[in-house]
C-alpha positions as CSV (number, residue, x, y, z in Angstrom):
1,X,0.0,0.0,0.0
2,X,1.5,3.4,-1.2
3,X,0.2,5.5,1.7
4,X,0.5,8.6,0.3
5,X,-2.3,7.6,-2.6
6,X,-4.6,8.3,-0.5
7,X,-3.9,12.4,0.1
8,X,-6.9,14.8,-1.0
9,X,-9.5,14.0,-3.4
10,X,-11.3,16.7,-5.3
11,X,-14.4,14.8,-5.3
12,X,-14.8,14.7,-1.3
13,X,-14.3,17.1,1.5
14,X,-12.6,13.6,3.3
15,X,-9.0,13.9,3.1
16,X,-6.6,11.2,4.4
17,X,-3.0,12.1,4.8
18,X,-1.6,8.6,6.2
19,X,1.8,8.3,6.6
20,X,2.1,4.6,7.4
21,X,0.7,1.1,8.6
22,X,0.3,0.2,11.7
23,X,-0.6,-3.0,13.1
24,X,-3.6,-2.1,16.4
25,X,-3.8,-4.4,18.9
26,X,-6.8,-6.4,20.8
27,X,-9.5,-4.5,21.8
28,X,-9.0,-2.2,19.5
29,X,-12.6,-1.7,18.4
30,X,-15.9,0.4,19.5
31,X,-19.3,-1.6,20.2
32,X,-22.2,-1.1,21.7
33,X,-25.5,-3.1,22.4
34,X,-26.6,-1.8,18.9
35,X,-23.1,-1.5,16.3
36,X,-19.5,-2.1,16.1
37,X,-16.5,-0.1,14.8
38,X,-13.6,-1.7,13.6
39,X,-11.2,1.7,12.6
40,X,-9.4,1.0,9.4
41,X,-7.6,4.6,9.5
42,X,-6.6,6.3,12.6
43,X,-5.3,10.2,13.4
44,X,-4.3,10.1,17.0
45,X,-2.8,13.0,18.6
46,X,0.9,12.1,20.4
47,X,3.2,13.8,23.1
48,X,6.5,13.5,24.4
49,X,7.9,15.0,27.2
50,X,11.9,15.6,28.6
51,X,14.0,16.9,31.0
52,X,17.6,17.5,31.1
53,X,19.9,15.9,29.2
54,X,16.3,14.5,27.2
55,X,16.4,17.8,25.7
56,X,19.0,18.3,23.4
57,X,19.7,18.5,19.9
58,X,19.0,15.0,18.8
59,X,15.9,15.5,20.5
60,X,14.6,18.5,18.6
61,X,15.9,17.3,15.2
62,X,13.9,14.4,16.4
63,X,10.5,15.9,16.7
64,X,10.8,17.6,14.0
65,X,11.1,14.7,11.7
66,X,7.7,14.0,13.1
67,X,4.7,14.9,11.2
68,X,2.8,18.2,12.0
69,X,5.3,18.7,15.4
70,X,5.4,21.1,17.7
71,X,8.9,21.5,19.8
72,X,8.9,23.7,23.1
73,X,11.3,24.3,25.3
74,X,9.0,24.9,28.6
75,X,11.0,26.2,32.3
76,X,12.3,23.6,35.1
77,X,14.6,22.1,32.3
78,X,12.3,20.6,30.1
79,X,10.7,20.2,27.0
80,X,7.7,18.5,24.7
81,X,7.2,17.6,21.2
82,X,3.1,17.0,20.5
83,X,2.4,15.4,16.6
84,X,-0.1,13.5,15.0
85,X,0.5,10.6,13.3
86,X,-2.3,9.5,10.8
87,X,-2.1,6.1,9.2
88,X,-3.9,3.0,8.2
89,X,-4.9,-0.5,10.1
90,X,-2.7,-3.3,8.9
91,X,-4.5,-6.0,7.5
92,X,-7.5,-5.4,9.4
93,X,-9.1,-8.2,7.1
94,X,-7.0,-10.5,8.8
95,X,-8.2,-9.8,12.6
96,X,-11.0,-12.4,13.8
97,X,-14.6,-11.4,14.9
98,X,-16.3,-13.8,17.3
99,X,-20.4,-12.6,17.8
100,X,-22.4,-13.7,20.8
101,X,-26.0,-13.5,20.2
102,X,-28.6,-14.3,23.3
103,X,-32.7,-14.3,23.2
104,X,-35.1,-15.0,25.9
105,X,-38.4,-15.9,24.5
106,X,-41.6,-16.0,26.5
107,X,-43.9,-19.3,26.0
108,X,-47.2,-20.1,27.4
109,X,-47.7,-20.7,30.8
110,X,-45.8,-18.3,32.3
111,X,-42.4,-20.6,30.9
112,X,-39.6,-18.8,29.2
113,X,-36.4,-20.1,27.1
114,X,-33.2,-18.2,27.3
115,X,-29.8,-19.2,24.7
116,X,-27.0,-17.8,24.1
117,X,-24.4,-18.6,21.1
118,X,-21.3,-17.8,20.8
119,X,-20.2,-18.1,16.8
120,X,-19.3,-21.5,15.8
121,X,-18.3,-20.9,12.7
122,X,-14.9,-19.0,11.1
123,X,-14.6,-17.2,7.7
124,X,-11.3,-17.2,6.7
125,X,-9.5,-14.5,4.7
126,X,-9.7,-17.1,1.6
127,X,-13.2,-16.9,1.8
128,X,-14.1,-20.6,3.4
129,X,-16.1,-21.6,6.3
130,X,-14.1,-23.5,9.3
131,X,-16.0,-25.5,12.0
132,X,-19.1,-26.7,12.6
């Protein structure tokens, strides 16, 4: 993946500047009792912070090799560099999903029937169905 294919499009007001792939780790997901989001690109805001000797040259020419930095030099003998790195999942297609799905169903007589499954069935990335 060419990252920087994927700058601004005239045809949208979305613009992704990624600069890289980046694997994310579990949990790394949004859900709720009614939807799930699985990010495939991410901006996420970044700060470092020195003292002493942590602030030097090397340091500086540092942070500013990082994307959209901001150096200061703040009092005490200490320092920050804040950037945001923007880049895309890698291989989100290949993380695995496992859905739980419960129901409790009201019969006659005052009886009720409660389940819950848990997935027991994989699609692969190929396409094909593993398990029972």
């Amino acid at each position: 993946i060419d990252p920087s294919a994927y700058g601004p499009n005239p045809y949208t007001r979305l613009t992704l500047v990624p600069t890289h792939c980046e694997r994310l780790g579990l949990n790394s997901f949004l859900a709720d009792s009614q939807s799930i989001f699985i990010p495939s690109y991410i901006e996420q805001d970044n700060t470092w912070q020195g003292r002493g000797s942590a602030c030097d040259a090397a340091a500086e020419s540092w942070c500013n090799s990082r994307p959209a930095n901001a150096w200061s030099t703040l009092g005490n003998h200490s320092c920050s560099c804040t950037w945001r790195d923007r880049f895309f999942a890698m291989n989100p297609e290949q993380d695995m999903l496992l859905m739980r799905h419960g129901f409790a169903v009201r019969l006659k007589e005052g009886k009720s029937r409660h389940q819950k499954v848990s997935s027991p069935v994989v699609l692969t990335s190929d396409g094909q169905m593993e398990g029972d």
